[in-house]
C-alpha positions in Angstrom: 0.0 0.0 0.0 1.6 3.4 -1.0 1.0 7.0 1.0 -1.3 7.8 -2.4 -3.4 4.8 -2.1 -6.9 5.8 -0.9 -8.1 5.5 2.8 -11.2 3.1 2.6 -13.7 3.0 5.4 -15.8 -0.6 4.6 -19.0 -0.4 7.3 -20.4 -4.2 7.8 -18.6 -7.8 7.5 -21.3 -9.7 6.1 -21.2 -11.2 2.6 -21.3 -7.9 0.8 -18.7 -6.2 2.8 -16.2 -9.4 2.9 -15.9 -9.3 -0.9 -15.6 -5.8 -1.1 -12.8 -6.1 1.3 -11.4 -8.8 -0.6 -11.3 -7.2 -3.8 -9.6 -4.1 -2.4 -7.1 -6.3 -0.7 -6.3 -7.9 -3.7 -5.2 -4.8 -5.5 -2.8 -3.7 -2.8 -5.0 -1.7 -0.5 -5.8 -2.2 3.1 -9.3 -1.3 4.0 -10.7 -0.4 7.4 -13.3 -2.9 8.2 -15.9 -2.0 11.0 -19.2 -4.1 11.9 -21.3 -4.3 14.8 -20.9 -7.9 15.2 -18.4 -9.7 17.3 -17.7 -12.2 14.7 -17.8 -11.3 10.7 -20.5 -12.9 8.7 -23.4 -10.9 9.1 -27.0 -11.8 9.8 -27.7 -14.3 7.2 -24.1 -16.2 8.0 -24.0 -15.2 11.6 -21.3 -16.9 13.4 -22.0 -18.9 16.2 -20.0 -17.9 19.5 -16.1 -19.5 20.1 -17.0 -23.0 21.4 -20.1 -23.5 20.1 -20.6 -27.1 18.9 -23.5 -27.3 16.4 -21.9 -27.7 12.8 -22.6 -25.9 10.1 -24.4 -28.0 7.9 -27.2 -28.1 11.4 -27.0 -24.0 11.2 -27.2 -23.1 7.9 -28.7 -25.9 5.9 -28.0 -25.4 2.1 -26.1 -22.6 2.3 -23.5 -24.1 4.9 -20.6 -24.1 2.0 -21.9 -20.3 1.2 -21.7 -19.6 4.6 -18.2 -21.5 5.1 -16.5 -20.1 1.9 -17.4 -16.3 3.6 -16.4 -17.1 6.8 -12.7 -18.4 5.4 -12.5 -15.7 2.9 -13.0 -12.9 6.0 -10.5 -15.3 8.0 -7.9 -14.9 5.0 -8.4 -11.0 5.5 -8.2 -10.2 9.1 -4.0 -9.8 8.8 -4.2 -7.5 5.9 -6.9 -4.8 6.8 -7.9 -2.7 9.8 -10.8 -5.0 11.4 -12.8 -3.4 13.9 -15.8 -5.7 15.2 -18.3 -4.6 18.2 -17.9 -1.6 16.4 -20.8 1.0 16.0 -20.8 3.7 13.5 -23.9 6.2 14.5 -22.8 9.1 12.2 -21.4 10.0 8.6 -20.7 13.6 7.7 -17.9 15.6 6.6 -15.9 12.7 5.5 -15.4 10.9 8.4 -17.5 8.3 10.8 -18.5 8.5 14.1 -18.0 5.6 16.0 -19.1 3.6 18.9 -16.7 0.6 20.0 -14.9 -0.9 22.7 -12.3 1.6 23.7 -15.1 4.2 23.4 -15.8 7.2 20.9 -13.9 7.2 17.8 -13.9 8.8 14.9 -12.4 7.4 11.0 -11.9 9.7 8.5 -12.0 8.4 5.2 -11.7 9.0 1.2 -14.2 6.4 0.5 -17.1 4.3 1.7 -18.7 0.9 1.2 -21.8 1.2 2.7 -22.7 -2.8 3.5 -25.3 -1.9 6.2 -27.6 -4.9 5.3 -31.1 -5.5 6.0 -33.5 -5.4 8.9 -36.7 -7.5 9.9 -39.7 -5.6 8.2 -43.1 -5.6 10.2 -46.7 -4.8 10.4 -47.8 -4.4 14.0 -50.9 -6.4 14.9 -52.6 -6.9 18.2 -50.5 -8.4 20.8 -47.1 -8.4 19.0 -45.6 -6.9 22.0 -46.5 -10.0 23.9 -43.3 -11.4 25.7 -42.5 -14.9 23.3 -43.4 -12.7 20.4 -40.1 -12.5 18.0 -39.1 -10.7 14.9 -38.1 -13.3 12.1 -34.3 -12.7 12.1 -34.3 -12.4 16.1 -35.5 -16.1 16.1 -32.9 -16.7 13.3 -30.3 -15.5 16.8 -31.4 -17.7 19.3 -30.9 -20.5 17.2 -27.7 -19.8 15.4 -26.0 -17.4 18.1 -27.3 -19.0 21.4 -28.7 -22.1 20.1 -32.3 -21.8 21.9 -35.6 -21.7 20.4 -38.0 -19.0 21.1 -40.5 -21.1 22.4 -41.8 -25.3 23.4 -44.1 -24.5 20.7 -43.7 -22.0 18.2 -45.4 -20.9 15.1 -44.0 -18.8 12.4 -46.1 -15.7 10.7 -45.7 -13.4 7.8 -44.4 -14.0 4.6 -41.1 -13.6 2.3 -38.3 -16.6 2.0 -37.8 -15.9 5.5 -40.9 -17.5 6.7 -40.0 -20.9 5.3 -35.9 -20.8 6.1 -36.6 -20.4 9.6 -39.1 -22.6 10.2 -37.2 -25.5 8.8 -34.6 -24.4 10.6 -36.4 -24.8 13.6 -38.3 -27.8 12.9 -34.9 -29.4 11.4 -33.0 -28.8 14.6 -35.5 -30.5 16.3 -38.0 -27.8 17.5 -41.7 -28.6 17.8 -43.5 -25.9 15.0 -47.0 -25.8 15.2 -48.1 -23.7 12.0 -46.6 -21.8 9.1 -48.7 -19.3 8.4 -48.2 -16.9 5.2 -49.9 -13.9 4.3 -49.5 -14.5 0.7 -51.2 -16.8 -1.6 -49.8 -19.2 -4.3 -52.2 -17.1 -6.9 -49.7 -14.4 -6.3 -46.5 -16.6 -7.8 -48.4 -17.5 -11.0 -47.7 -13.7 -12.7 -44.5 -14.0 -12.1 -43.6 -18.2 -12.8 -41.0 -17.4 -15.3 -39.1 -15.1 -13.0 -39.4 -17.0 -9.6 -37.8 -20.1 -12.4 -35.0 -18.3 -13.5 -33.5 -19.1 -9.8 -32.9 -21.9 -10.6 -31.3 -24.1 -7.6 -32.9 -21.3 -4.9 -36.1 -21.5 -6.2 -35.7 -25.3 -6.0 -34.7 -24.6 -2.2 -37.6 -22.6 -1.1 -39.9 -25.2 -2.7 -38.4 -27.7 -0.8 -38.5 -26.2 2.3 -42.6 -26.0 2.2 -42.7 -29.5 0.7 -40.1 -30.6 4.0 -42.3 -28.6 6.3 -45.2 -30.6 4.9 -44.0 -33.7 5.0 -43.0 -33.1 8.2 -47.0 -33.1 9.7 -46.4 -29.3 9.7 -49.2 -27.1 8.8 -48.5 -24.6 6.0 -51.5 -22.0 5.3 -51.3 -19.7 2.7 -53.5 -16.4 2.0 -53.7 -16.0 5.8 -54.9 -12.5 7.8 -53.5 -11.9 11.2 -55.7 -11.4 14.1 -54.4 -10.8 17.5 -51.8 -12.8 19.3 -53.3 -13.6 22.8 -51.8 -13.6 26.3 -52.3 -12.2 30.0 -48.7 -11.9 30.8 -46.9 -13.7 28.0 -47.9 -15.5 24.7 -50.4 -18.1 24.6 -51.6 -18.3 21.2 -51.9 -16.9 17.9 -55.4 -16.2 15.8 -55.7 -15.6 12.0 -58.5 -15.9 9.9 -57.9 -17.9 6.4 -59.2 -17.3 2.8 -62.6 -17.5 3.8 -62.8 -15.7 6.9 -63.0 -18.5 9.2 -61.0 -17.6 12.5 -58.7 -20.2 13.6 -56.7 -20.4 17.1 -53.5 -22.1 17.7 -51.7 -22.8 20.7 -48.3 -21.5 21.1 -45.2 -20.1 23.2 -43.4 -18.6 20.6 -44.2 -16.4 17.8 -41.6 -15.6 14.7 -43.1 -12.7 12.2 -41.7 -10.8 9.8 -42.3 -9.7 6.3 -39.1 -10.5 4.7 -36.7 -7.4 5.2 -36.3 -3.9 4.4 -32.5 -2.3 3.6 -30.9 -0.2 6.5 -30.6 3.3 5.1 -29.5 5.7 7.6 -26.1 5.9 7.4 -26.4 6.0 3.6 -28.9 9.3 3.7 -26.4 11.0 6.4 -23.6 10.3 4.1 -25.1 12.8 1.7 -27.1 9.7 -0.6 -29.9 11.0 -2.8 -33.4 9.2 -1.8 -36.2 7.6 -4.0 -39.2 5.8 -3.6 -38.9 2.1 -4.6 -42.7 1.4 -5.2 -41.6 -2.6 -5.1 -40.4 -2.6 -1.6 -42.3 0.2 -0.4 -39.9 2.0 0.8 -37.5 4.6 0.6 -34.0 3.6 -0.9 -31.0 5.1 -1.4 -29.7 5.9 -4.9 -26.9 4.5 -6.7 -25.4 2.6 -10.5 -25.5 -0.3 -11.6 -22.1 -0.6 -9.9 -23.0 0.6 -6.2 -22.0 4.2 -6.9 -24.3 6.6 -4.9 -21.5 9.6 -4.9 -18.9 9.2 -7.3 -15.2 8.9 -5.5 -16.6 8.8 -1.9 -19.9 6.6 -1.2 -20.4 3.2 -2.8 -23.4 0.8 -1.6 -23.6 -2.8 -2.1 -25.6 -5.7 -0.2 -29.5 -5.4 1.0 -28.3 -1.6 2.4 -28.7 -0.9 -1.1 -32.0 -2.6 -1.5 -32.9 -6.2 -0.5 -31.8 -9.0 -3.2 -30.2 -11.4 -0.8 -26.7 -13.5 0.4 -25.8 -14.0 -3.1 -26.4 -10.6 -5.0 -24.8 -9.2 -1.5 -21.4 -10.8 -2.7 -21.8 -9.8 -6.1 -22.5 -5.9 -5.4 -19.6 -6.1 -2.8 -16.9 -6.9 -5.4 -18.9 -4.6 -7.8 -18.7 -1.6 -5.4 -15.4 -2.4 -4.7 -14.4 -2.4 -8.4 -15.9 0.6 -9.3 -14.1 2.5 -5.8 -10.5 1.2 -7.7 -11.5 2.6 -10.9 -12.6 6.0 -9.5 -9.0 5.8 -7.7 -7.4 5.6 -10.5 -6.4 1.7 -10.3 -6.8 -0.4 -12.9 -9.3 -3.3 -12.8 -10.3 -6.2 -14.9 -13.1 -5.0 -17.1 -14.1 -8.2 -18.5 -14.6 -9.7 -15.0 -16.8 -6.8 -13.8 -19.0 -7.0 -16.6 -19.5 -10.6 -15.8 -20.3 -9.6 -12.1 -23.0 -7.4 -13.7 -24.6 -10.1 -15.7 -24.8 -12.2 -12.9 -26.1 -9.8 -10.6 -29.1 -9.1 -13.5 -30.1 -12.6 -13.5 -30.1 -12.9 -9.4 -32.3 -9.3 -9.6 -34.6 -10.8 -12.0 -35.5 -13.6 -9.6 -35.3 -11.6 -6.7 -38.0 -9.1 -8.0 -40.3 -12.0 -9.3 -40.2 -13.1 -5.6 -40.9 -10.0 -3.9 -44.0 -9.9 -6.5 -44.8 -13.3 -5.2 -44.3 -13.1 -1.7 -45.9 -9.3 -1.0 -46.2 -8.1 2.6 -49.6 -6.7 3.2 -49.0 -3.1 4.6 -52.6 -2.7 3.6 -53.4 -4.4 6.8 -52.1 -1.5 8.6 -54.3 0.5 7.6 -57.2 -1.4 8.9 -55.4 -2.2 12.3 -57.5 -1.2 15.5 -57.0 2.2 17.0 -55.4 0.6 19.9 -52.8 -1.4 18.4 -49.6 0.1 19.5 -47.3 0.9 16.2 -44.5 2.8 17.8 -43.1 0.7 20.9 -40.7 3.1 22.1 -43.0 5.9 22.4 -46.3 3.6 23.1 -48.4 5.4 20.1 -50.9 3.5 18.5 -52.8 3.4 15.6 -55.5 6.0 16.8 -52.9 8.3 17.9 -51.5 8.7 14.1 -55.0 9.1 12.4 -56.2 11.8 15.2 -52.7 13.3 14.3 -54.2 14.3 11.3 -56.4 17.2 13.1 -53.1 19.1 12.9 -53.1 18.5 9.0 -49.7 16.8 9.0 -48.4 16.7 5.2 -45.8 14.1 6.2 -44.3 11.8 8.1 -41.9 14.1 9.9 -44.6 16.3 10.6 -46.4 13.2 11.7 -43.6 12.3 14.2 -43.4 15.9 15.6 -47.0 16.3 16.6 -47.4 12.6 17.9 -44.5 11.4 18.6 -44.0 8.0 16.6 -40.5 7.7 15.5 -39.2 9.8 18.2 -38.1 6.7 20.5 -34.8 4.3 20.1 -35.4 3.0 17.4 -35.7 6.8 15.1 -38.9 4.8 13.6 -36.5 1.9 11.9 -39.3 -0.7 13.4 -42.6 1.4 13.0 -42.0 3.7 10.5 -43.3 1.9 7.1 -46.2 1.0 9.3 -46.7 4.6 10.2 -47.0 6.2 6.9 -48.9 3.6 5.5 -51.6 4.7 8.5 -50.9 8.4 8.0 -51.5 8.0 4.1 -54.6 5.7 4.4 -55.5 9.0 7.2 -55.0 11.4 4.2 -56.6 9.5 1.2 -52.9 9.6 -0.9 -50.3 7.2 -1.7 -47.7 6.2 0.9 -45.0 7.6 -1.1 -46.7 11.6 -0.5 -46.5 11.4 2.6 -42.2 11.2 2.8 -39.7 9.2 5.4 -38.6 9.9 8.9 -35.4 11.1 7.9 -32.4 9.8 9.1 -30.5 11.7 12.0 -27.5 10.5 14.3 -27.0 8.8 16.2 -28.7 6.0 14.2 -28.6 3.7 16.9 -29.0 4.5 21.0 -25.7 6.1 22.3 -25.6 5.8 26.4 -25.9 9.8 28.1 -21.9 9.3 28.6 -21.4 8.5 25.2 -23.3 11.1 23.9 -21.2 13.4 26.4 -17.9 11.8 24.9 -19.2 12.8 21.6 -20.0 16.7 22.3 -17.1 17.1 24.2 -15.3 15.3 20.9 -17.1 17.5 18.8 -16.3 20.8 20.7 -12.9 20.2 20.6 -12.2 19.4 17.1 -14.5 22.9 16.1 -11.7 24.9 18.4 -8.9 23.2 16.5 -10.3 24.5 12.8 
């Protein structure tokens, strides 16, 4: 690495971020790796802690050599770049990232960025979801891989998106009882779409037979499904949904996993200066960038589901392809011919990818309709009724929205309730979701304790006297 070489920042070590890393190391550069997690691999090839003795063929299924082959290549890395794990980075401004890690506040400046933030559960509140046994999809994905628990004796999984499938087989392959699979979506939905969902080839053939396993298995698998309330005095007891029909059904359970596939984590990317559009697909707001994962030319690349959702393989792919295109705005020559095959893959994965969100859609019209006392924003306890009286002070927006009510305005800056918000705010309005905006991002992105935050100022004050 020479003293002209660029200073790379590369924020997450899941797939996306491990081959960006790689690719830069490969041409002679050193990145600085930082990610939240103790151990690399991200959420979808989270590590299990030192010791552990499941193997990984128990904890990741299929995609055990996927998740093997990114663990190694990381492993080959951690000697030639700046790895930084239990690492938070809460701000991006000014060229430089705050951050949050075991020796305290920190701060890295940097000439460029790979934004790998990945992907967070995405939910629709419904009655009782704050229950305690009540668990986001990816949260029961941790128990088993990172503690190797389930959530529950008896545990049912709710929603809809790959997700819903993966984990339950997870569960019910490592033994756990599942009582019921029960998806939102309808295999009416996948017939538009056949000729994309085939053109996955061997993943498509997974998630088939996952619901054929789960079947097999005595589990029951209901499709076209409408949540209802989950029930409990002090913790969960049992679920209710109704099915096609409108028959109410009941089932018995100690554990709950929901989730509506996942929706990107944008924050960072909007405080590093991104540009922001609506993606009507995944209803939600994205941030901009090429083919290639540039958002700002020379300083901000995105790749992975921070860049919108696509998956563990189209993760790897935009990594090297954000990667690639950093070297070439540096000046360093690349391989031409080998990023235009990483583009032609990644097309084919993004064909199959869209097909499936088209096939598995998560019903945020059933936020609108959800009683006035469901709670939406847990931090801040506002419910459904508090957003729609909102609208006596004519809020045009959601910012608006969060100013006179609250939502958004707890620990989680609306990451959790926000999509459900607007959609109750633009049902409240009579407009699309889209008009009525994004809580937009602020730092910290993630809760900073009071002497943190203190650390921070006091940081803050004393680089502004220095200038």
């Amino acid at each position: 690495m020479s003293g002209n070489d660029p200073t790379v920042l590369i924020v997450g070590a899941g797939p996306a971020g491990t081959r960006a890393a790689g690719t830069l190391v490969d041409r002679g550069l050193a990145p600085i790796v930082v990610d939240e997690g103790a151990r690399s691999g991200g959420q979808i090839y989270r590590r299990p802690p030192e010791g552990f003795r499941r193997p990984a063929a128990a904890l990741y299924g299929f995609e055990a050599g996927k998740a093997k082959a990114v663990h190694g290549a990381f492993d080959r890395l951690r000697e030639r770049i700046d790895y930084r794990p239990d690492t938070l980075i809460w701000n991006i401004e000014g060229g430089a990232a705050q951050t949050l890690g075991p020796d305290g506040i920190g701060r890295i400046a940097f000439d460029a960025v790979i934004l790998a933030t990945g992907a967070m559960d995405r939910i629709i509140p419904f009655p009782g979801w704050m229950l305690p046994g009540v668990f986001t999809m990816g949260g029961s994905q941790v128990a088993l891989k990172a503690q190797g628990c389930a959530i529950g004796d008896r545990v049912v999984f709710m929603g809809t998106g790959p997700l819903l499938y993966l984990v339950a087989y997870q569960y019910a392959h490592a033994g756990a009882r599942v009582a019921a699979v029960l998806d939102t979506s309808h295999l009416s939905q996948a017939i538009p779409v056949f000729p994309g969902l085939l053109s996955g080839g061997r993943t498509f053939a997974k998630g088939v037979w996952y619901m054929t396993w789960l079947r097999a298995a005595g589990i029951p698998v209901r499709a076209g499904i409408t949540p209802v309330a989950a029930e409990g005095d002090s913790a969960l007891e049992a679920v209710r949904y109704r099915d096609r029909r409108g028959r109410e059904h009941r089932v018995a359970c100690t554990g709950l996993g929901i989730g509506y596939s996942v929706k990107s984590e944008v924050q960072l990317a909007e405080l590093a200066g991104c540009e922001m559009a609506f993606d009507p697909l995944a209803q939600q707001w994205l941030p901009q960038a090429d083919e290639d994962g540039r958002a700002l030319a020379g300083s901000v690349y995105l790749a992975g589901d921070g860049a919108g959702v696509a998956g563990a393989d189209a993760a790897e792919l935009r990594g090297r392809l954000a990667a690639l295109a950093l070297l070439a705005d540096s000046g360093i020559a690349i391989d031409r011919a080998h990023q235009a095959r990483l583009r032609a893959k990644l097309r084919r994965v993004m064909r199959f990818r869209n097909a499936l969100e088209r096939a598995l859609p998560a019903p945020f019209h059933l936020a609108r309709t959800l009683p006035d006392e469901t709670v939406i924003c847990r931090c801040e306890a506002i419910t459904a009724g508090d957003i729609r009286e909102g609208r006596a002070l004519s809020p045009a927006e959601m910012n608006r929205a969060k100013a006179f009510t609250r939502v958004g305005m707890g620990r989680c800056q609306g990451r959790v309730c926000g999509l459900a918000a607007a959609q109750i705010l633009a049902d409240a309005r009579g407009c699309a979701v889209e008009e009525v905006g994004r809580l937009r991002g602020q730092a910290p992105v993630k809760p900073l304790s009071i002497r943190a935050g203190a650390e921070a100022a006091d940081e803050d004050r004393s680089m502004a006297a220095s200038i």
